[in-house]
Structure formats: C-alpha cells, structure tokens
C-alpha positions in Angstrom: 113.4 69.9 117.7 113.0 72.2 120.8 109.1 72.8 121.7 108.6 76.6 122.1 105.3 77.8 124.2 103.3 80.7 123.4 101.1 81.3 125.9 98.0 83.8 124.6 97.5 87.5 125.6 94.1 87.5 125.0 90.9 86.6 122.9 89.0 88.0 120.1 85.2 88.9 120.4 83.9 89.3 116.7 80.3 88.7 114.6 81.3 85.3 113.4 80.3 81.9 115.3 82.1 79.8 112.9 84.6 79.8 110.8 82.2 78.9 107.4 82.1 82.2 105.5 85.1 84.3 107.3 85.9 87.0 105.0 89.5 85.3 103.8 91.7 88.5 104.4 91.6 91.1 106.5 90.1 94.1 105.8 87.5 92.7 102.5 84.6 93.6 105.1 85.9 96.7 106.2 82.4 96.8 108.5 83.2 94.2 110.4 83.3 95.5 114.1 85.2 93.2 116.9 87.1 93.8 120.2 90.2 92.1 121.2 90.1 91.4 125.0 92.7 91.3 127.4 94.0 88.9 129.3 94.1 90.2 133.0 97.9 90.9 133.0 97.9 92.9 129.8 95.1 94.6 130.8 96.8 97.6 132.1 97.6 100.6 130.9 101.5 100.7 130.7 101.3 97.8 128.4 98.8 100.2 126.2 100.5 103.6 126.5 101.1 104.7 122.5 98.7 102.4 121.1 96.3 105.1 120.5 98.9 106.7 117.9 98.2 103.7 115.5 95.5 103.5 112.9 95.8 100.1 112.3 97.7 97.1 114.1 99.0 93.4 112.9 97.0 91.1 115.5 98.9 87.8 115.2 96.3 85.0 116.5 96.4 81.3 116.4 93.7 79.0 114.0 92.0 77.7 117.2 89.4 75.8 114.4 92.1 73.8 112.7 93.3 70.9 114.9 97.2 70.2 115.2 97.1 67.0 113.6 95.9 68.8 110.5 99.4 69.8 109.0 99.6 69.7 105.7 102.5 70.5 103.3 100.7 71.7 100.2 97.3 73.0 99.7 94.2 73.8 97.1 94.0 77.9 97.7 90.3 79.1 97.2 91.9 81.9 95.2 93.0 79.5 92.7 89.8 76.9 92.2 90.9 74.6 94.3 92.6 73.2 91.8 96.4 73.8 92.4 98.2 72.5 94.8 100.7 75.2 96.4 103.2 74.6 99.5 102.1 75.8 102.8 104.7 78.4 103.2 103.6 80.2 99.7 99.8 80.2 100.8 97.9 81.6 104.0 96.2 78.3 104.7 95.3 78.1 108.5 96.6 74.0 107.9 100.1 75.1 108.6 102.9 73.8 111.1 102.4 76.4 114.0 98.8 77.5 113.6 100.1 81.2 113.4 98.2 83.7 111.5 98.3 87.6 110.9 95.8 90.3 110.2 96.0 93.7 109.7 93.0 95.7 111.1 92.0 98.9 112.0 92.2 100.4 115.3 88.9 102.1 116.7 90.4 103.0 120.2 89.3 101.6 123.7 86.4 100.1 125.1 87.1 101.6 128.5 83.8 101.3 129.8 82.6 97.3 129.8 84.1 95.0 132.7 86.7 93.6 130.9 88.0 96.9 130.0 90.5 98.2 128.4 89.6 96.3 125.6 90.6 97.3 121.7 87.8 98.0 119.3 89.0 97.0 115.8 87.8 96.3 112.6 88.1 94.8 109.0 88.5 91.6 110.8 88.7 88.3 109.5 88.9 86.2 112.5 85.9 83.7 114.1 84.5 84.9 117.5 86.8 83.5 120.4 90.3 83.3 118.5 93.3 83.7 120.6 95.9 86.2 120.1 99.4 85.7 120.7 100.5 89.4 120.2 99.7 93.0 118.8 102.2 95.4 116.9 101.7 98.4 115.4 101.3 98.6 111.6 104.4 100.8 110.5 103.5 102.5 106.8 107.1 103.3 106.1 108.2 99.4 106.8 105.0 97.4 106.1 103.7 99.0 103.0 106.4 98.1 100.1 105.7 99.9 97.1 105.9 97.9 93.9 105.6 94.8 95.5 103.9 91.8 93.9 101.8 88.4 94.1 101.4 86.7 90.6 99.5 83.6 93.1 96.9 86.6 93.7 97.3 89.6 92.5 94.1 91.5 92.9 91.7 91.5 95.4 88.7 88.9 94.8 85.8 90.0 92.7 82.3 90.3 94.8 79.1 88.9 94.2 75.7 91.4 94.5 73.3 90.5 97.1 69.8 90.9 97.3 67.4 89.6 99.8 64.8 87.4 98.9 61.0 88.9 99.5 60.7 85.6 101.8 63.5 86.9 104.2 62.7 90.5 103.5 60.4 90.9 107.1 62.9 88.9 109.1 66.0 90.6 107.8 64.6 94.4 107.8 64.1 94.0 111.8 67.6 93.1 112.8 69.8 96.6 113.0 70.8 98.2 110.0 74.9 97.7 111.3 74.5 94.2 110.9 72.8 94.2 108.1 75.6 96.2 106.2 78.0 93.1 108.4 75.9 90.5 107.1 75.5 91.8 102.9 79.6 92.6 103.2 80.3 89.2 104.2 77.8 87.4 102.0 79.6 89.7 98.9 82.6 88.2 99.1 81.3 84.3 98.2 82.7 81.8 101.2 81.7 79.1 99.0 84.6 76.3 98.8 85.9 76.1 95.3 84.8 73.1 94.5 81.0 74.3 95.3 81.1 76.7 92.7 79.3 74.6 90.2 77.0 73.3 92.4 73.1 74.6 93.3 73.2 74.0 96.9 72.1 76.2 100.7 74.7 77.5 102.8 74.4 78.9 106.0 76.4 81.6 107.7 76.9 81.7 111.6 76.9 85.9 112.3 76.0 87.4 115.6 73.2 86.1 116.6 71.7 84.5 113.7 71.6 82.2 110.9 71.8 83.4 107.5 70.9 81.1 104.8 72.1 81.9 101.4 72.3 80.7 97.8 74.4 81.3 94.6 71.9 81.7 91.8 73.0 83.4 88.0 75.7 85.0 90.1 73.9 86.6 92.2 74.3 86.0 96.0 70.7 85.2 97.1 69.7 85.8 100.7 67.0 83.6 101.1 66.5 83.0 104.9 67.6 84.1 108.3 66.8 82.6 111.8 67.6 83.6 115.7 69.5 80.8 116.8 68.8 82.2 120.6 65.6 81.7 119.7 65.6 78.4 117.9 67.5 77.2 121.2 64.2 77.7 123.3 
C-alpha cells in the first residue's frame, strides 16, 4: 500500500495529563475549557478569516497515547461491559489502523492575547493535554446533524454517577478555583472506570490540571476521597 503523511497543524492544550478518565465523547463535560494552538504557519489570520462564524468545529486529532503497533481489528467498547467484541470500524476505539479521531467542540473565539496567539478557545473537549491535530472544519447543522438517525450499539448518552466529596478532601478541594472544581465533579460524573472494574472496590486516580484526584465507586455513588498538587508533590 502507498504510505500517506499527515503532518500536524497544531496541538491541543486541555485539563487532562493523561488519558485515564477522558470524558469518552465530546461534549459529556460541556465545562471542559481547552485551546487548540497553532503551529507557526497556520497561525495567521487568512487561514482563520470566517472561523468566528462557527459555533462549533470537528477538530480531527491523532491518539498520540496509543502506540502504532497497537492495531487491533475488534474491540470490548466500554459502552457495552467490555464484554462484546465489535470491529474497529463499527466502534470509536483509539486502537484503530490510522490513529485518527474526531470531536465536535464548541468554539469560544481567539486567544489573541498569549504569545502563541491566535490560538482557538474551545470546549466540551475530550482530548488529553498535548494531542495533535491534523485539521479543523467547521461543524455544518444542515449536513452534520441528520435527523432520525440512529445507533442500536449506543443509543443514548451514558448515565452519570453523583459525586460528593469526602469531608477528608473537603479543605483541599474547596481551595482550588470553583472552574475546576465544576471540571473536576463533570469529569468524575461520567465514571472512567474500565468495564471490567465495575465490580471491583478499588482507588483511581485522575490526572486534571494540576492535580491528582483520587476517587472511589462506593453504593453508586462517585466518592471524591482525595486530591494532591502534583507540582507540589514534585518538590
């Protein structure tokens, strides 16, 4: 076959240090705040002039966290247990052929200001800090949303745990800011346990801004039960 090579038009900046606990579509945590920076030859306005007449744009980005080698042809889809085996192409696993992926997220406007500037504020993202991004399109209502159209693999959106904080984190989680505390209960809502967790009594830990978020499953109830700097845990 003939090798085709993308090469990347710029990089995404977003809350989330790894890929554990990534909301798994876009637009579940609609709080979610990110910017999409430029590489230096896109970064220029002609390439921009329009964009600001979008609400919301398909960013399509490559699964930097899934090594090439790591093909497969069928998969276990969270969605269904992990029980089910699916093919690739009927799933959005990030273990596909190419690596490519697609999200839908809203458009904010420009970051103007910072060096790297113009840079795109989005959010609703779904996508770990540092993912690179092969292209941007506009999201077209008329086109993109198809009335009537239908997923019997998963046809609603998934159900959400409630959170609550445990009175041992309650000091520690209080004095980050109130954004990413609504970033942080969004994202812990939406259960990143593996499927095959579900049964099991176990600590997770979620990599978000500048912190880590330990969290448990108990009577299901999402259970924030700790939270550390990691800046400061570095020192």
């Amino acid at each position: 076959m003939e090798l085709i090579q993308l090469r990347p038009i710029g990089r995404l900046e977003t809350p989330y240090r790894d890929k554990f606990g990534v909301p798994r579509q876009a637009g579940l945590a609609p709080s979610v705040r990110g910017r999409l920076v430029l590489e230096a030859e896109f970064r220029r306005e002609e390439a921009l002039r329009g964009i600001e007449e979008c609400s919301h744009l398909w960013i399509v980005f490559l699964f930097d966290g899934v090594r090439e080698e790591e093909v497969r042809l069928s998969v276990r889809p969270p969605r269904l247990g992990g029980n089910e085996k699916l093919g690739v192409f009927a799933t959005r696993s990030p273990f596909r052929p190419n690596r490519i992926g697609i999200s839908a997220c809203r458009f904010h406007g420009f970051d103007r200001e910072a060096e790297d500037g113009p840079a795109l504020v989005l959010s609703g993202m779904d996508l770990m800090d540092g993912t690179t991004v092969l292209d941007v399109k506009p999201y077209l209502p008329y086109a993109d949303l198809i009335p009537g159209a239908w997923s019997r693999l998963a046809p609603a959106a998934p159900e959400r745990l409630p959170v609550r904080v445990a009175e041992e984190a309650s000091t520690a989680f209080s004095e980050i800011a109130e954004e990413q505390q609504v970033v942080i209960l969004e994202t812990l809502s939406l259960d990143g346990r593996p499927a095959f967790h579900e049964k099991q009594e176990r600590t997770y830990f979620l990599r978000i801004f500048d912190f880590d978020v330990a969290w448990e499953v108990r009577n299901s109830e999402c259970v924030l039960c700790g939270i550390r700097n990691m800046s400061e845990r570095v020192q």
